[in-house]
C-alpha positions as CSV (number, residue, x, y, z in Angstrom):
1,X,82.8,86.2,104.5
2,X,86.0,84.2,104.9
3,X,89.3,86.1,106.1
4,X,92.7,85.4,105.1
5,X,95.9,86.6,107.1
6,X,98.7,86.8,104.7
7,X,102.1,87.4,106.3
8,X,104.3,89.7,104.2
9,X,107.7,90.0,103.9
10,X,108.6,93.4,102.1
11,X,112.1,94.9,100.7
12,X,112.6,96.7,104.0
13,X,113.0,100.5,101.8
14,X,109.6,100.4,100.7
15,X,107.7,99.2,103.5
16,X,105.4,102.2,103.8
17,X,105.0,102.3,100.1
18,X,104.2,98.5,99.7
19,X,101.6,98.8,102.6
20,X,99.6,101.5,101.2
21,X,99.7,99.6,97.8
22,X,98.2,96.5,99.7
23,X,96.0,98.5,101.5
24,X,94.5,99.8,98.2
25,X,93.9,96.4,96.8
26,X,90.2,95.4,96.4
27,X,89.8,92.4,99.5
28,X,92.8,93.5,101.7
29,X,90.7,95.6,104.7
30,X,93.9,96.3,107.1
31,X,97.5,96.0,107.0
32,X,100.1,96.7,109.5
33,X,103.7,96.9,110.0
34,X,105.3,95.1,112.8
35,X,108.1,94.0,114.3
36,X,108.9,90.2,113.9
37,X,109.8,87.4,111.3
38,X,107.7,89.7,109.2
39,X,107.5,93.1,107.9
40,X,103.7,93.6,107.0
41,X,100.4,91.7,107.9
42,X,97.3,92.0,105.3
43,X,93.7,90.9,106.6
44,X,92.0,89.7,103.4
45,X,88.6,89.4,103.1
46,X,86.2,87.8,100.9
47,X,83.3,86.5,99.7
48,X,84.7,83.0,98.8
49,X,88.1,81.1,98.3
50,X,88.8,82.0,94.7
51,X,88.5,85.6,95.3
52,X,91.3,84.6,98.1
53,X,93.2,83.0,95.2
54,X,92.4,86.4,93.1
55,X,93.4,88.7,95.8
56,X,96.8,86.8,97.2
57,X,98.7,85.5,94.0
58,X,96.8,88.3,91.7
59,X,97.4,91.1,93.6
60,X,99.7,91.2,97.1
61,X,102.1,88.7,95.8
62,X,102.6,91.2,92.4
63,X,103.2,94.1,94.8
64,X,106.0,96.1,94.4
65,X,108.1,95.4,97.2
66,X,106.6,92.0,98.2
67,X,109.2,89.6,98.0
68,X,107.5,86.6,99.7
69,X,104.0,85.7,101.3
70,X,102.5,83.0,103.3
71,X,98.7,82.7,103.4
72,X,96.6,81.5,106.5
73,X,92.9,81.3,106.0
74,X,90.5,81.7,109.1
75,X,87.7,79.4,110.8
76,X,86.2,81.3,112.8
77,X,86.6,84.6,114.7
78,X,86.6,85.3,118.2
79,X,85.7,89.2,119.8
80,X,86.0,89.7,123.3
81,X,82.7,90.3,123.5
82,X,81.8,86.8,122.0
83,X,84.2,85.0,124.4
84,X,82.5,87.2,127.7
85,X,78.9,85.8,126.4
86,X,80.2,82.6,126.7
87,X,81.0,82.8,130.0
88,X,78.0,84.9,131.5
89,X,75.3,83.5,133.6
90,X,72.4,85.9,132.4
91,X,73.7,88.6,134.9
């Protein structure tokens, strides 16, 4: 599965209109409003990096309401559960 964070600005009138569209894209799992330099944040995820291609300039980037997007793909993912693992001694 690889995730993509795609940072959103949105014409600031259809915010909650442009992130329910997002949010029924096939791909996009969340996204949230928020305060910041920008308006919405869409977790992507997919199988592989054409669908990422598919989804972003396909789909979130056609959007009504998006007027610009930048893309950051993810390594790897950390949970708070992983990163207490890693510091346990077999308690």
């Amino acid at each position: 599965m690889i995730t993509a964070i795609v940072l959103i600005h949105a014409d600031a009138a259809r915010i909650p209109e442009t992130a329910q569209a997002l949010a029924d894209l096939e791909g996009v799992t969340e996204v949230y409003s928020c305060a910041g330099d920008v308006d919405l944040i869409a977790m992507v995820r997919v199988r592989d990096h054409e669908q990422i291609a598919e989804v972003v300039t396909g789909h979130v980037n056609k959007t009504a309401g998006v007027l610009r997007t930048t893309t950051h793909i993810a390594f790897k993912s950390y949970s708070r559960a992983e990163v207490e693992a890693g510091f346990s001694i077999g308690e």
